[in-house]
C-alpha positions as CSV (number, residue, x, y, z in Angstrom):
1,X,32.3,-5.5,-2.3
2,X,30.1,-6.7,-5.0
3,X,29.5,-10.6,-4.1
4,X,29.4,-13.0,-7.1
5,X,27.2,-15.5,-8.3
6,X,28.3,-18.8,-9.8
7,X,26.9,-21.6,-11.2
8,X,28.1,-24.9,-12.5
9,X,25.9,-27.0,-14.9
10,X,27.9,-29.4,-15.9
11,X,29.7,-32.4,-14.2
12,X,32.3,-32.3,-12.4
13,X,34.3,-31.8,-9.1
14,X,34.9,-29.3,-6.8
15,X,37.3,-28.9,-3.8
16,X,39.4,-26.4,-1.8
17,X,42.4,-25.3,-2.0
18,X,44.5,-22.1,-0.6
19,X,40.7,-20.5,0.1
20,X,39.8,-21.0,-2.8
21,X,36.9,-22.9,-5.1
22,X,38.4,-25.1,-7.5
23,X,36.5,-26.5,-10.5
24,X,37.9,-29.9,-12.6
25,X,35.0,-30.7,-15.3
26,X,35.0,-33.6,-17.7
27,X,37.7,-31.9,-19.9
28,X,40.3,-32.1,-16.7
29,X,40.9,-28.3,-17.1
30,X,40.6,-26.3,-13.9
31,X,39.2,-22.5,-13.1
32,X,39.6,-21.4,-9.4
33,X,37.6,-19.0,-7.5
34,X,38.4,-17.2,-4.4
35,X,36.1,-18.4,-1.8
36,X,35.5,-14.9,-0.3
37,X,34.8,-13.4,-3.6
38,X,31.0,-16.1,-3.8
39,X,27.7,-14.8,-2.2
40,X,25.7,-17.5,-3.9
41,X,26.6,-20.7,-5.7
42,X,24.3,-23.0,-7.7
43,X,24.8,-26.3,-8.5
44,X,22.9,-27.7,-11.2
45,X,24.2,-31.1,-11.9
46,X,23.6,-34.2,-9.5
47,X,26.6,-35.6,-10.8
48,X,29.1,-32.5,-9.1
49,X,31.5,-34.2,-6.6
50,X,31.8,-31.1,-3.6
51,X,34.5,-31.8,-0.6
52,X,33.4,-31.5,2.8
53,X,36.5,-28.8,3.2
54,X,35.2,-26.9,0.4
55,X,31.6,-26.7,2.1
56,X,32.8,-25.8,5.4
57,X,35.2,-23.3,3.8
58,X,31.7,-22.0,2.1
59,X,29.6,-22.1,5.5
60,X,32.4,-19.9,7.4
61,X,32.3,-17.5,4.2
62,X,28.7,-16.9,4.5
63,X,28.1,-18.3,0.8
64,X,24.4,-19.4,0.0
65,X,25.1,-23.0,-1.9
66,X,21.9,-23.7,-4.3
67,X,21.2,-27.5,-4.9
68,X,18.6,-28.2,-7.7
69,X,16.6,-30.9,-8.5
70,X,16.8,-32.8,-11.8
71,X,14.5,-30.3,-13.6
72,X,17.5,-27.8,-13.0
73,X,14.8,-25.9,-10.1
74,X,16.6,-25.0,-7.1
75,X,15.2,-27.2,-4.4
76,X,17.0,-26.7,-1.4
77,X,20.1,-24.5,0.1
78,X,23.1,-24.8,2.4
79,X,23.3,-22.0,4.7
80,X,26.2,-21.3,7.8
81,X,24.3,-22.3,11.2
82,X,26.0,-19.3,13.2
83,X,27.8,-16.5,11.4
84,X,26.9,-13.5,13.8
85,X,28.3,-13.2,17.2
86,X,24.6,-11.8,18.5
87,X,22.8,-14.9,17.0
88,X,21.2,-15.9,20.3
89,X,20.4,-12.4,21.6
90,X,19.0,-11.6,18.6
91,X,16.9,-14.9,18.0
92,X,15.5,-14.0,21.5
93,X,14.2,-10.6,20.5
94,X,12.8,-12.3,17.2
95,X,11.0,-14.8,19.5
96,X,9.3,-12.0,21.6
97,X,8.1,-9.9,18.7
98,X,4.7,-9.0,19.3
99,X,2.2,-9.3,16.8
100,X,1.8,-5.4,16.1
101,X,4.9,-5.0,15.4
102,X,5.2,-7.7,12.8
103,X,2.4,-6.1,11.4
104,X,3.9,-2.7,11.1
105,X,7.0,-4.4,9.7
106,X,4.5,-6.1,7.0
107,X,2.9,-3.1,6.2
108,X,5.8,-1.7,5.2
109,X,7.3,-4.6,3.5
110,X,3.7,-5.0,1.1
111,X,3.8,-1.1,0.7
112,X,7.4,-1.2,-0.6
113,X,6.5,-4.0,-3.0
114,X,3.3,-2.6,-4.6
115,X,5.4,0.5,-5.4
116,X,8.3,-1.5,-6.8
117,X,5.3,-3.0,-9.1
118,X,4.1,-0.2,-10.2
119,X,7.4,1.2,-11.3
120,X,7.9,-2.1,-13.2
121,X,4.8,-1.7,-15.3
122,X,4.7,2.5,-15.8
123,X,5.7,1.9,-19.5
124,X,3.5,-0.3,-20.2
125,X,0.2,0.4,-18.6
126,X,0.3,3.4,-16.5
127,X,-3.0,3.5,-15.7
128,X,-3.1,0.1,-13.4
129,X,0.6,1.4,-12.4
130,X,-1.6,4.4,-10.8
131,X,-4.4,2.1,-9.6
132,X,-1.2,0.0,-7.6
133,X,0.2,3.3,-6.4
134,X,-3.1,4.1,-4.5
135,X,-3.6,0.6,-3.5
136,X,-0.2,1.3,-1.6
137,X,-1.4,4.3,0.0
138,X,-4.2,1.9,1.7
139,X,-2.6,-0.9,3.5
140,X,-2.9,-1.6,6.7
141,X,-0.9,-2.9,9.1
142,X,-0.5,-6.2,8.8
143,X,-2.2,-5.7,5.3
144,X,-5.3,-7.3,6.9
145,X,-7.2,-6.5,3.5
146,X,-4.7,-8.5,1.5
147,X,-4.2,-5.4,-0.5
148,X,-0.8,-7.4,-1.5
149,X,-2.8,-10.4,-3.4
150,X,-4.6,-7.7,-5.2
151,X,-2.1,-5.9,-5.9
152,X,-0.8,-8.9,-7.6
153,X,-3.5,-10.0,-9.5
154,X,-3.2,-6.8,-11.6
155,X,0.3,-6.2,-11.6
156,X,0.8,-9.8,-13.4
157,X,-2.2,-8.1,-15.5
158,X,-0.3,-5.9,-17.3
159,X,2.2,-7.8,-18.6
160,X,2.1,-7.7,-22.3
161,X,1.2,-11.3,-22.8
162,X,-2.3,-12.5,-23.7
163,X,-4.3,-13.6,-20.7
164,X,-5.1,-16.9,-22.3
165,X,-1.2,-17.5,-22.4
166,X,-0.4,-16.1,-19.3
167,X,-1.2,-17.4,-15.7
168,X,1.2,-17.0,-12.8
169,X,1.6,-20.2,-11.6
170,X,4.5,-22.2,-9.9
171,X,4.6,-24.7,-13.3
172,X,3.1,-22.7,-16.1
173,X,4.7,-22.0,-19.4
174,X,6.5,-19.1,-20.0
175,X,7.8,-16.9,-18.4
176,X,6.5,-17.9,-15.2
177,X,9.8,-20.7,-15.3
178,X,12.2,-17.3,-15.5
179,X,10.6,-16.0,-12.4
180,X,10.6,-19.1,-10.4
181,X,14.0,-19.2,-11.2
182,X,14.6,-15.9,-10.5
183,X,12.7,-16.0,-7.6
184,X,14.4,-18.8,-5.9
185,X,18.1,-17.6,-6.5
186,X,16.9,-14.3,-4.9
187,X,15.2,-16.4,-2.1
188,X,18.8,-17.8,-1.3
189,X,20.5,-14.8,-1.1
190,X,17.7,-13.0,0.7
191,X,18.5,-16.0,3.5
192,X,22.2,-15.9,3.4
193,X,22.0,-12.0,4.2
194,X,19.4,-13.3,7.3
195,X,21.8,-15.2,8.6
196,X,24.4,-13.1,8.2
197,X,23.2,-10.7,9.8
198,X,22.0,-13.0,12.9
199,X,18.3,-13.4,12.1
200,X,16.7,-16.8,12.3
201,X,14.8,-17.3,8.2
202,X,12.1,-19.6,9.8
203,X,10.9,-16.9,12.2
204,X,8.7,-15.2,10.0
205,X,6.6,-11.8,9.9
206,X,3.9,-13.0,8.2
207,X,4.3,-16.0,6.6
208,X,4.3,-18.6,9.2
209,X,3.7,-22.1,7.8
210,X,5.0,-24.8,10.1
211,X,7.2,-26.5,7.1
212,X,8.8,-23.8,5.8
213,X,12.4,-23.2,6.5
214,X,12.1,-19.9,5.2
215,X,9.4,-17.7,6.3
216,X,11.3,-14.7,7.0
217,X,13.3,-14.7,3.7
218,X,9.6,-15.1,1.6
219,X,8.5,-11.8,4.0
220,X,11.9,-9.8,3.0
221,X,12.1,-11.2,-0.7
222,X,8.8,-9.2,-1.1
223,X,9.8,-5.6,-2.0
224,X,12.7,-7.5,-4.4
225,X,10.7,-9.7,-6.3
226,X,10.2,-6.7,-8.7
227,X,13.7,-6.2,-9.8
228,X,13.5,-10.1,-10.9
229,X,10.4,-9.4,-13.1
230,X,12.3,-6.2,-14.9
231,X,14.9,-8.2,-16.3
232,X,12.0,-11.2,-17.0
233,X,10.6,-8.2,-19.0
234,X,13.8,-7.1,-20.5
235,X,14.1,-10.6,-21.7
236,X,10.6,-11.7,-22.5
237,X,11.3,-12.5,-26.7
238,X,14.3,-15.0,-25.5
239,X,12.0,-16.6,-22.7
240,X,8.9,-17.5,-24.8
241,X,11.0,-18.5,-28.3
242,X,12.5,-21.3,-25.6
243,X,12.2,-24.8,-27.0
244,X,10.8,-25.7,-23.9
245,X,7.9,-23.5,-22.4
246,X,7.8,-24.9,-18.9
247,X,12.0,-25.4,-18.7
248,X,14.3,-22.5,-18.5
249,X,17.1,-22.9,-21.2
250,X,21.0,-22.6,-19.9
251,X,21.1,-19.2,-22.0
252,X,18.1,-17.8,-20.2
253,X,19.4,-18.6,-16.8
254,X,22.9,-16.4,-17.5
255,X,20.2,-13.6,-18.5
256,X,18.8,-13.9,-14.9
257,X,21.8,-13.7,-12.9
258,X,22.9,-10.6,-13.4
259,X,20.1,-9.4,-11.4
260,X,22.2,-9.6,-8.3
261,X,24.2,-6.8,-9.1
262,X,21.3,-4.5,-10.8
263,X,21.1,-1.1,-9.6
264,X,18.6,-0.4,-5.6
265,X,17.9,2.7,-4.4
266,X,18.1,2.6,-0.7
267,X,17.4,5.4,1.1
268,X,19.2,8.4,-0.9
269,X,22.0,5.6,-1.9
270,X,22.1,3.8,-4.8
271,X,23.5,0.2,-4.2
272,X,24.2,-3.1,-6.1
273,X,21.2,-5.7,-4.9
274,X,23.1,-8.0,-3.0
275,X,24.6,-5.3,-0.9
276,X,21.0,-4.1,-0.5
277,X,19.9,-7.1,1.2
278,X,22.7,-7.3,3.5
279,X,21.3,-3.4,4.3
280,X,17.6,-4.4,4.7
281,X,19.1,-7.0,7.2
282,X,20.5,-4.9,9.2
283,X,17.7,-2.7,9.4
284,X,15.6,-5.7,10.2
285,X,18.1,-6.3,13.4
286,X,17.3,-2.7,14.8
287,X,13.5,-3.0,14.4
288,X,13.3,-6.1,15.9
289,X,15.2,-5.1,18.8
290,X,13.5,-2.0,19.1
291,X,16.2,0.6,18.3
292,X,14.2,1.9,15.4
293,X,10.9,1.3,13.5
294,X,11.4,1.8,9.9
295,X,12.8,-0.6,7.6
296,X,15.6,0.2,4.7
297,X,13.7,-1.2,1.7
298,X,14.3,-1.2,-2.0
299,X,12.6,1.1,-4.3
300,X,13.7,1.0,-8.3
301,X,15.7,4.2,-9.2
């Protein structure tokens, strides 16, 4: 089942009732959800009233809440504590991962991601789509040559957008407010499929700073990132016309959404995204408690 993401910009209040999300805005009409129909669920406005039963309801359903700040970013998310049955097992195997076989997780991780990259940018310069291809073919494991910050650097290269407009950068104009976006809502889910699948987020594979929360959702996220980019792409006249060129307009956020449900090729299966994560998760279990080495990753069909 295809998971659905909503998000409410506006004020209002939301509560539970019969399992389901129910939504009162400022005009007093109300639109209900059922709660087992969510997978994510962003809330934009500070001035949304939630119920603690509608919360708790969302916690035991495995739903990633989004809270933003008051530039509209996502800034921080509400995920279920324990939602698998094998939580503590399974945290105990991540614990005792040894370092070569994070790396050979990473490896694959930054190989599936540079591939991804160079499927986004075939059409428009398949030259450095070639150069990333081969760059794949040469890392490492635990990508000790950083072949995935290179890759990087000339990926973001051939975006059709002059250099001296362009810079990838966690505040820069457009469309790097689209990605972060993009990137942030995929972050969540990435996490919610974690825990769903009984994986601790802050045990990372290779990211491993002490004050993030999230360290193994940023390793997963990798290989996906791509898919957010191709609809950035798809999108790129309505992202720089915005008004604002550091702020992400409500129209370009519905744009982004969708990319949830955009087509993955797992394997010899082609799934929706969000059911691909919940896949790669899974996976992830296995290898870390060594009933097989290879990871189910994303490649664009």
């Amino acid at each position: 089942m295809i998971k659905r993401t909503v998000c409410f910009s506006n004020p209002g209040t939301l509560r539970l009732h019969l399992r389901q999300l129910v939504w009162r805005g400022e005009d007093a009409r109300e639109t209900a959800v059922p709660i087992e129909d969510l997978g994510v669920l962003i809330l934009e406005s500070p001035l949304i009233t939630v119920s603690t039963a509608l919360l708790q309801a969302l916690t035991e359903a495995c739903v990633a809440v989004v809270l933003c700040d008051a530039a509209h970013l996502p800034s921080g998310y509400l995920l279920p504590q324990a939602s698998h049955t094998l939580a503590s097992r399974i945290l105990r195997q991540q614990i005792e991962l040894s370092d070569a076989r994070a790396g050979m997780l990473w490896q694959q991780i930054v190989i599936a991601k540079i591939r991804n990259q160079a499927a986004v940018i075939r059409s428009m310069d398949a030259t450095k789509a070639e150069e990333l291809l081969q760059m794949a073919a040469q890392v490492r494991r635990g990508d000790v040559t950083n072949l995935e910050a290179q890759a990087a650097r000339r990926y973001f290269e051939a975006f059709p957008i002059p250099e001296d407009v362009f810079h990838r950068s966690r505040y820069g104009t457009m469309p790097n407010a689209a990605l972060n976006y993009g990137y942030a809502i995929l972050r969540a889910a990435v996490a919610r499929a974690l825990v769903g699948s009984g994986l601790n987020p802050e045990l990372g594979l290779h990211h491993r700073n002490q004050y993030n929360h999230f360290c193994l959702a940023d390793d997963v996220m990798e290989p996906y990132r791509p898919f957010v980019d191709r609809i950035v792409l798809e999108h790129l006249d309505t992202f720089e016309k915005t008004e604002y060129p550091t702020k992400l307009s409500a129209k370009g956020k519905q744009l982004l959404l969708p990319f949830l449900t955009m087509d993955v090729q797992l394997g010899a299966a082609t799934r929706p995204l969000f059911n691909a994560l919940q896949l790669t998760s899974a996976s992830l279990v296995r290898c870390v408690c060594n009933q097989q080495k290879t990871l189910e990753l994303p490649s664009i069909p």
